[in-house]
MINU-512221 format. One line per field, with one value per atom (N, C-alpha, C): atom name; residue number from 0; chain; x, y, z. Coordinates in steps of 0.2 Angstrom, whole numbers. Example, Ala and Ser with C-alpha at 12.3 -4.5 7.8 and 13.67 -1.06 7.14 Angstrom:
2
atom: (N, CA, C, N, CA, C)
n: (0, 0, 0, 1, 1, 1)
chain: (A, A, A, A, A, A)
xx: (66, 62, 66, 64, 68, 64)
yy: (-28, -22, -16, -11, -5, 0)
zz: (39, 39, 39, 35, 36, 39)
This chain:
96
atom: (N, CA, C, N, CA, C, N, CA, C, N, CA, C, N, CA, C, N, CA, C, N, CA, C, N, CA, C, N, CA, C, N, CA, C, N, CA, C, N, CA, C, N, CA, C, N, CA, C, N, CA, C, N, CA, C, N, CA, C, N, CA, C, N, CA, C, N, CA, C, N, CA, C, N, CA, C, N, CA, C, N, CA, C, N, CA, C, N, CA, C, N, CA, C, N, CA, C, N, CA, C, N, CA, C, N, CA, C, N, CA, C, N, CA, C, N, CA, C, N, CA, C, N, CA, C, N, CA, C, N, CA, C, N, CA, C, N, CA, C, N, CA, C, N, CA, C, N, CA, C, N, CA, C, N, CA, C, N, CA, C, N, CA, C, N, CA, C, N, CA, C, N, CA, C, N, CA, C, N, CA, C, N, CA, C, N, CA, C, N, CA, C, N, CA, C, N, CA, C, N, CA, C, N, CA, C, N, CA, C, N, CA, C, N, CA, C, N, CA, C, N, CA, C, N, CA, C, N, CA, C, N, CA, C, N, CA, C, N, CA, C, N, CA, C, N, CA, C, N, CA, C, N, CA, C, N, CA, C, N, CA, C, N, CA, C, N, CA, C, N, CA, C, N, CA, C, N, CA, C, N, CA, C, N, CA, C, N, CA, C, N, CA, C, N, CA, C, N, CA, C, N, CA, C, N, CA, C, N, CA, C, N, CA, C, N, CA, C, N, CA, C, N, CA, C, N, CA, C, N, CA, C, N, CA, C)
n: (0, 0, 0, 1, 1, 1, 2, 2, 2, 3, 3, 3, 4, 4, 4, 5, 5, 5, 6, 6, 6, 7, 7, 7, 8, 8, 8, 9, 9, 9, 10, 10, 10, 11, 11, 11, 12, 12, 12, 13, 13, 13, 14, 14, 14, 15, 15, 15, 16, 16, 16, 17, 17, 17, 18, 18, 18, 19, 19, 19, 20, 20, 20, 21, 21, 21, 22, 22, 22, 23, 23, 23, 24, 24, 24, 25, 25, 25, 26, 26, 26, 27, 27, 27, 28, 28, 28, 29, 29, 29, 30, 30, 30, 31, 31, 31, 32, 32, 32, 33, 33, 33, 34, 34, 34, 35, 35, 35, 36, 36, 36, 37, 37, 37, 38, 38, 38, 39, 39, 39, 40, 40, 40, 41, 41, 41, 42, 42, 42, 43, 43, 43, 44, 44, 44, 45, 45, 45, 46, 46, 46, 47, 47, 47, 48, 48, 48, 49, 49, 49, 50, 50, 50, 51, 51, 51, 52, 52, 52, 53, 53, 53, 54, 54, 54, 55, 55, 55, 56, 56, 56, 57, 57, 57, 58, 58, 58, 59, 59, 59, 60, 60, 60, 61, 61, 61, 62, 62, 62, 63, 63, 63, 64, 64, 64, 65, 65, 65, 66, 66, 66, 67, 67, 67, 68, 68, 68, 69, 69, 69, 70, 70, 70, 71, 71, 71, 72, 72, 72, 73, 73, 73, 74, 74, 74, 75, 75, 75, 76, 76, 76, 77, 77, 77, 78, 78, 78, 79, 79, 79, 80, 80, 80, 81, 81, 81, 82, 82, 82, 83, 83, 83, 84, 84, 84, 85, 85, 85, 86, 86, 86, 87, 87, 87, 88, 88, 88, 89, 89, 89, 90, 90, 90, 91, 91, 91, 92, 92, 92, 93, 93, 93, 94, 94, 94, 95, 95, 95)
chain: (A, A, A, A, A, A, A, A, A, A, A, A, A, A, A, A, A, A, A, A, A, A, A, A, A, A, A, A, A, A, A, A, A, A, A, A, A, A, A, A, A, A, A, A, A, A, A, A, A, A, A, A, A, A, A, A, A, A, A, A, A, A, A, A, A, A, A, A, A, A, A, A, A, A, A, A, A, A, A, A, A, A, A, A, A, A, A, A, A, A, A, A, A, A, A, A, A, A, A, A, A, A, A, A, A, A, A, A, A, A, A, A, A, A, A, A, A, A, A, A, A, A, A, A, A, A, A, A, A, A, A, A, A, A, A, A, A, A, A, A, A, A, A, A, A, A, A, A, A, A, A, A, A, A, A, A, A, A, A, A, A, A, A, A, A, A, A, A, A, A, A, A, A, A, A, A, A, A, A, A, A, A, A, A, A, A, A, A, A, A, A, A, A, A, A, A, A, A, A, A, A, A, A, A, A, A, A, A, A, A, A, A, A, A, A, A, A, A, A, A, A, A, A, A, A, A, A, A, A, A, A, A, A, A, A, A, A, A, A, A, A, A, A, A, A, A, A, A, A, A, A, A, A, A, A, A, A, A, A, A, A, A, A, A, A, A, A, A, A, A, A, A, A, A, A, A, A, A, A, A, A, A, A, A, A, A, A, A)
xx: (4, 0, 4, 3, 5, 5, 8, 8, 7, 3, 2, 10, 12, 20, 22, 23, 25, 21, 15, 8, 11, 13, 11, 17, 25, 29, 28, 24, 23, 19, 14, 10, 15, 20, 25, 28, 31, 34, 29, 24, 20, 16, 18, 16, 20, 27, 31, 30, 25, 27, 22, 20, 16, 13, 8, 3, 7, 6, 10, 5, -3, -7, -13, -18, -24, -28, -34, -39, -46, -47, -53, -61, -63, -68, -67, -63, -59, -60, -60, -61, -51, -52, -48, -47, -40, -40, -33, -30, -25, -21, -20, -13, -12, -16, -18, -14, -14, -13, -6, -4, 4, 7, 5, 8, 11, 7, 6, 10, 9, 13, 21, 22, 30, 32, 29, 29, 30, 25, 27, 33, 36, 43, 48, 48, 51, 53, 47, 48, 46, 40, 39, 33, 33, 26, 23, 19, 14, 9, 7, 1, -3, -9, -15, -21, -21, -27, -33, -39, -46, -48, -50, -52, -64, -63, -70, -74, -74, -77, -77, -73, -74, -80, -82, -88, -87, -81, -82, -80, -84, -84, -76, -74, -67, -65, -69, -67, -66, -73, -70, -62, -61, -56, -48, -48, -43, -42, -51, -47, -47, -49, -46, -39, -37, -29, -26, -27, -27, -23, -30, -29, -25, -26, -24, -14, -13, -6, -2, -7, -3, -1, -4, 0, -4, -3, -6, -7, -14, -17, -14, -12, -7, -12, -14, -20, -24, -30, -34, -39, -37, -40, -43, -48, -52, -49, -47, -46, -39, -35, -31, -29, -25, -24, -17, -13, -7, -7, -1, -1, 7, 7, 16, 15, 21, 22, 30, 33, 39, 41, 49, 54, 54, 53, 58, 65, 65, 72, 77, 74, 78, 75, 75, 71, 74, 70, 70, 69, 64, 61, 63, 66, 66, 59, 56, 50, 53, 50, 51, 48)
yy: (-6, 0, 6, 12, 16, 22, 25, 31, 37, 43, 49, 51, 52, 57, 51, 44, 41, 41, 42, 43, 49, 55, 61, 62, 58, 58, 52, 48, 44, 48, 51, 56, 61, 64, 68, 66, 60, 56, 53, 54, 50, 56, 61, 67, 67, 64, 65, 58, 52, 47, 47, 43, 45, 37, 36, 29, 25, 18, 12, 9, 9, 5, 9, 7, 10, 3, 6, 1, 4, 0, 1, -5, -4, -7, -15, -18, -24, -26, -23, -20, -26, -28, -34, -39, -40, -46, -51, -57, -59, -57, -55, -50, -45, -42, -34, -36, -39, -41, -42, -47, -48, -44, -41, -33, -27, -26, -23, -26, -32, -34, -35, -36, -34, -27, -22, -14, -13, -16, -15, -17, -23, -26, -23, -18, -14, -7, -4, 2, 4, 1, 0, 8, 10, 16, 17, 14, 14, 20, 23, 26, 22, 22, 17, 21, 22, 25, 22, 25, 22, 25, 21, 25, 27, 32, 33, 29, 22, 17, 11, 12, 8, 6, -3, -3, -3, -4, -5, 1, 1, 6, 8, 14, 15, 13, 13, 10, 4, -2, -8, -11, -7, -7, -7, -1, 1, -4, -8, -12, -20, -21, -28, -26, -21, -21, -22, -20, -20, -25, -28, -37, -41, -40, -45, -44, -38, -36, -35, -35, -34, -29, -24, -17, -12, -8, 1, 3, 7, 13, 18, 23, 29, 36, 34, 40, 37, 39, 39, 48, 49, 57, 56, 58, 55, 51, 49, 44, 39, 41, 40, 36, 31, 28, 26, 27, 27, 22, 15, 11, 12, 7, 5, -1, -4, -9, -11, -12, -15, -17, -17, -23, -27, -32, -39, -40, -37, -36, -33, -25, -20, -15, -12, -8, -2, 3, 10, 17, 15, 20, 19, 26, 25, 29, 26, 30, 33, 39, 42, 38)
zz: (0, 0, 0, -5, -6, 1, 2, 7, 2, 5, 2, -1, 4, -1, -6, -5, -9, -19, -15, -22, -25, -21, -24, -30, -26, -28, -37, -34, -41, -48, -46, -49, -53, -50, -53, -59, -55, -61, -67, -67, -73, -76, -75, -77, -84, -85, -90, -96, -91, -95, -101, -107, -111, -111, -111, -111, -114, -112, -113, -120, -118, -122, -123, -127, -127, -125, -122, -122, -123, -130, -135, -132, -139, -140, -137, -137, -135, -129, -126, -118, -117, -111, -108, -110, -112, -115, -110, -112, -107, -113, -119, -121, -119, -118, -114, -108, -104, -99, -98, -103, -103, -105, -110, -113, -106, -103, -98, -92, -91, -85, -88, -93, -96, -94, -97, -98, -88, -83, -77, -74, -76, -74, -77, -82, -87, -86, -82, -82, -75, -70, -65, -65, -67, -69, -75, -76, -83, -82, -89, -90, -93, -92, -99, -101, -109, -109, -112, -110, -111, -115, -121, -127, -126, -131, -129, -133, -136, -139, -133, -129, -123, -118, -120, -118, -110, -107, -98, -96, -89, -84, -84, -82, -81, -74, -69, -62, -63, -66, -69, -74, -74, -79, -73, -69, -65, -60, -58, -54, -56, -62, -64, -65, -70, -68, -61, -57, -52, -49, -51, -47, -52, -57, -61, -60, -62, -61, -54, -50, -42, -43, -46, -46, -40, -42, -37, -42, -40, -43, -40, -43, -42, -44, -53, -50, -56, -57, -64, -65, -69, -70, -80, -79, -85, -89, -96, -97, -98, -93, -90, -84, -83, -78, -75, -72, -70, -64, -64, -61, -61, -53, -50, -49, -50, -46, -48, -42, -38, -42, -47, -53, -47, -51, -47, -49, -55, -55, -54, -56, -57, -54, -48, -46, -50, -52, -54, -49, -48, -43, -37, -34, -27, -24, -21, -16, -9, -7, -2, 4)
């Protein structure tokens, strides 16, 4: 679980990142998936974005990633979603 300062400092950071993937009309798929959970082990802060032909809720969305990645929600602001999660091999990020 994320801490406030450690959020806010992620937020900063993902302010410069540009989306990883788009998620369309396709909604979730297990490519979607592995795509992404590579991209997390890679970079360790993703943006993803939600296109407006998207048949699923965007909370639904936020938190099957979620679960599915073992990642954190860091922020979602309209069709945007920004997630962390921890390299297992090469840590990047240091959190405060």
């Amino acid at each position: 679980m994320l801490t406030g300062k450690q959020r806010r400092h992620l937020r900063s950071l993902a302010h410069k990142v540009n989306p990883v993937t788009q998620i369309g009309k396709n909604g979730l798929s297990d490519n979607l998936f592995k795509t992404l959970d590579d991209a997390l082990e890679a970079h360790e802060l993703i943006k993803v974005s939600v296109l407006q032909n998207c048949l699923l809720d965007k909370d639904e969305i936020t938190e099957s990633l979620t679960n599915e990645l073992e990642a954190e929600r860091v922020q979602q602001i309209g069709n945007q979603i920004v997630l962390y999660r921890e390299s297992s091999k090469e840590k990047q990020i240091e959190l405060p």
